[in-house]
SERO-4910 file (N, C-alpha, C, O; in steps of 0.05 Angstrom, whole numbers):
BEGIN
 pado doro    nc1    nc2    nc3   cac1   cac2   cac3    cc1    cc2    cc3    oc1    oc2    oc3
  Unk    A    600      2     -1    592     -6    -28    564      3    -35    557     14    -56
  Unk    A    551     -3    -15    523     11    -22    520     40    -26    500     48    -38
  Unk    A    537     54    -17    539     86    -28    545     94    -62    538    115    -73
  Unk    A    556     76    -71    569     78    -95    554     75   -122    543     53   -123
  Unk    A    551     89   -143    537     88   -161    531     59   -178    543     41   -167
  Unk    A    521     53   -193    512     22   -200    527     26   -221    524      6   -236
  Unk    A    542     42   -231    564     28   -250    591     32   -243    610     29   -259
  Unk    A    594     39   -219    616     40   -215    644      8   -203    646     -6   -183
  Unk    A    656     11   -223    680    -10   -220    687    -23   -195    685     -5   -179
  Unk    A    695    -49   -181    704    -62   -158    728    -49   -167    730    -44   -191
  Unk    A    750    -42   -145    779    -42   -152    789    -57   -147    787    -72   -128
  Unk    A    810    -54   -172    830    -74   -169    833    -91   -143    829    -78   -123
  Unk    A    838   -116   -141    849   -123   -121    886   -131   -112    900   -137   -131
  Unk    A    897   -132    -92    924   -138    -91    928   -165    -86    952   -172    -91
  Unk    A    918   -177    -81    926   -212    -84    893   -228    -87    870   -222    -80
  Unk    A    904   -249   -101    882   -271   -100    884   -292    -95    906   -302    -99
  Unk    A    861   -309    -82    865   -333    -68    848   -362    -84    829   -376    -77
  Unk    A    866   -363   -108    850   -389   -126    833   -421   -111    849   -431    -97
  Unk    A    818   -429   -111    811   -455    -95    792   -469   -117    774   -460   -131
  Unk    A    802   -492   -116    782   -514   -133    761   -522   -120    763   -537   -100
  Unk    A    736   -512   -132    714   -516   -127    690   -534   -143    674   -525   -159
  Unk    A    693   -559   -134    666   -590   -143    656   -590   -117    661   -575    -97
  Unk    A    639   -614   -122    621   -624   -104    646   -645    -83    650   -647    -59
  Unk    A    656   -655   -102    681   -674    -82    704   -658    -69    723   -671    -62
  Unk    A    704   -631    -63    720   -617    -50    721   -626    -16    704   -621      2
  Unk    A    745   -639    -13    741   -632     18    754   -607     32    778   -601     31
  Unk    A    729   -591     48    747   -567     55    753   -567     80    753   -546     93
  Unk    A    757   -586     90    771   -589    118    806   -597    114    823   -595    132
  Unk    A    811   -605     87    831   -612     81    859   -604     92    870   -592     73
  Unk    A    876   -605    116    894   -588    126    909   -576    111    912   -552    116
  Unk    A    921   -585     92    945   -584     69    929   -570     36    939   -563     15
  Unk    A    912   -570     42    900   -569      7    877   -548      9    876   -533    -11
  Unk    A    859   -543     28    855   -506     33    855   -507     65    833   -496     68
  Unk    A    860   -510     81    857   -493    103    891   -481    106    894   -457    111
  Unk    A    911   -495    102    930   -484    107    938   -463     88    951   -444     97
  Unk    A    933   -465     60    930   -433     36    923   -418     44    936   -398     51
  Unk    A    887   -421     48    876   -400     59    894   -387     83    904   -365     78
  Unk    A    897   -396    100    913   -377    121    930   -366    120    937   -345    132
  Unk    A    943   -382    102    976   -361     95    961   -336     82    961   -315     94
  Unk    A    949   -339     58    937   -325     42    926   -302     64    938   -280     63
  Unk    A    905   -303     83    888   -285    101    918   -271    117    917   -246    118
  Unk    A    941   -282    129    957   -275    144    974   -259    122    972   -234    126
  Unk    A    987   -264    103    995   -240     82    980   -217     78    994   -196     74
  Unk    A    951   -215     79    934   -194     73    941   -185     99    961   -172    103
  Unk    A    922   -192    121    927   -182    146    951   -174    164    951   -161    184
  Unk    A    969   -186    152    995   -178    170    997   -191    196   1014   -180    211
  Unk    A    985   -207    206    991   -218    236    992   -246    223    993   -253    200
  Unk    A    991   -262    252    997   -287    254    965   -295    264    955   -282    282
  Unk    A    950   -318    251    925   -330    253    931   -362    266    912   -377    269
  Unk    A    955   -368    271    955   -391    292    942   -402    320    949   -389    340
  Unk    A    934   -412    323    929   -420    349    947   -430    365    961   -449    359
  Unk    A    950   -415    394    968   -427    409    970   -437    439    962   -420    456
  Unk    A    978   -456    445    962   -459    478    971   -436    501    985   -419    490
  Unk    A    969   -432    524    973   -410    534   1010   -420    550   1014   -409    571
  Unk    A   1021   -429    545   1047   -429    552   1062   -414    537   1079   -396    543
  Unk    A   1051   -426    510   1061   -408    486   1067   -369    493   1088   -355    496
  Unk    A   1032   -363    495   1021   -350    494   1031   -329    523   1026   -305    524
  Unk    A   1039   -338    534   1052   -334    567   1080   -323    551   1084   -299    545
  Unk    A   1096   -343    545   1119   -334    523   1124   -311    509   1143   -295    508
  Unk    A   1095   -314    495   1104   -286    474   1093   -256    497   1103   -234    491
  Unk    A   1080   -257    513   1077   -231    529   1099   -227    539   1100   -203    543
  Unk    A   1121   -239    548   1134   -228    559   1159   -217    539   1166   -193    542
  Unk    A   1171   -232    521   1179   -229    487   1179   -214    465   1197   -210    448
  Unk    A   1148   -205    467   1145   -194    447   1125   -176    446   1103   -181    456
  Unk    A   1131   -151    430   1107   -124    443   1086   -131    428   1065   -127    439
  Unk    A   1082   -144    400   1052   -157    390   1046   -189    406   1062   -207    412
  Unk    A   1023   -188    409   1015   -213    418   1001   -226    384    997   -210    366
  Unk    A    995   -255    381    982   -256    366    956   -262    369    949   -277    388
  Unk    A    931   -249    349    902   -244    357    895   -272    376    881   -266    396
  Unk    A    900   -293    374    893   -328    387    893   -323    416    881   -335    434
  Unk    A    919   -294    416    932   -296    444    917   -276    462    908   -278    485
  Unk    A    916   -254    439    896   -238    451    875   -243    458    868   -235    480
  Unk    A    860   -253    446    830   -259    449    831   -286    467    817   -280    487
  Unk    A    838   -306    469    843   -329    490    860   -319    513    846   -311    533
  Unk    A    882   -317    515    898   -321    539    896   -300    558    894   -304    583
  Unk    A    899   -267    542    895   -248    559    875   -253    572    880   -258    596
  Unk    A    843   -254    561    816   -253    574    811   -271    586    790   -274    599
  Unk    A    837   -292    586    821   -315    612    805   -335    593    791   -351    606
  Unk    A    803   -337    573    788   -360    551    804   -373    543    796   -378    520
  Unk    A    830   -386    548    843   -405    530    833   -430    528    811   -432    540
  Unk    A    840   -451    518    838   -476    527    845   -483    550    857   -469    566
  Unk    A    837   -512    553    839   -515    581    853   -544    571    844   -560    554
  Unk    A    876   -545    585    895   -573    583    887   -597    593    872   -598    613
  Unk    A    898   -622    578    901   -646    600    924   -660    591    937   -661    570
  Unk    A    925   -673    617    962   -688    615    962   -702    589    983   -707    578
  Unk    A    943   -708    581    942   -721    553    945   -701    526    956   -710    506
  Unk    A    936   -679    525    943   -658    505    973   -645    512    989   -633    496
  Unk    A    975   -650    543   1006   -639    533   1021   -657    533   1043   -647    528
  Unk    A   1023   -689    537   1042   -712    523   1047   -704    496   1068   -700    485
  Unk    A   1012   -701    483   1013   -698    454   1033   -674    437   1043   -677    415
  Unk    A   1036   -644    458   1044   -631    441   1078   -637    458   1096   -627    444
  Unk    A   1086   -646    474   1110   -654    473   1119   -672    457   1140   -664    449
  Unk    A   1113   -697    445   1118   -710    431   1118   -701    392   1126   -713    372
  Unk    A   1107   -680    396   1106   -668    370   1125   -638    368   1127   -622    349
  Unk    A   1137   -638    389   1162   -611    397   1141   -585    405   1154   -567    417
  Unk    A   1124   -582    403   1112   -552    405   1122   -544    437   1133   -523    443
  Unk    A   1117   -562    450   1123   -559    485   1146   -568    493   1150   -591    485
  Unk    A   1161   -560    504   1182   -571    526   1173   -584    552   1157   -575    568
  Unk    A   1187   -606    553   1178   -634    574   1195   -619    597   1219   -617    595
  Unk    A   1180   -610    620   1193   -604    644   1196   -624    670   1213   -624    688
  Unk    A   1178   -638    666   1176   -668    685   1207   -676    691   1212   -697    704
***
């Protein structure tokens, strides 16, 4: 952009991402912008921006020839999270995990 002459036009863009913006905005909001925004960033980008624990992540390497970036950047390199019997009650009880016990 800084190459470009000072009257020259932004182009067009291909999608836009509207957000209501006050002072009473909460933007931690899961449902009302963090989850738009991502769909929104993941349509532009074309991948998947989920986070996933490394079982998951174990899963899709062997599955599937894209990994998703969470997976790449955590699981391959040895940075994932680190579990406890209590985070994985939690994601069994919410289906993400299968109870092998």
């Amino acid at each position: 952009m800084r190459l470009r002459p000072p009257d020259w036009p932004l182009p067009r863009p291909n999608a836009i991402h509207h957000i209501v913006e006050d002072f009473l905005t909460d933007w931690t909001a899961p449902n009302a912008h963090i989850l738009p925004l991502r769909r929104f960033l993941e349509n532009c980008l074309g991948t998947d921006l989920r986070n996933f624990f490394a079982e998951s992540c174990f899963l899709f390497a062997f599955t599937h020839q894209k990994l998703p970036p969470s997976c790449q950047q955590g699981y391959v390199r040895m940075q994932g999270l680190l579990g406890s019997q209590e985070l994985r009650q939690h994601a069994v009880q919410a289906g993400l995990l299968q109870d092998y016990t």
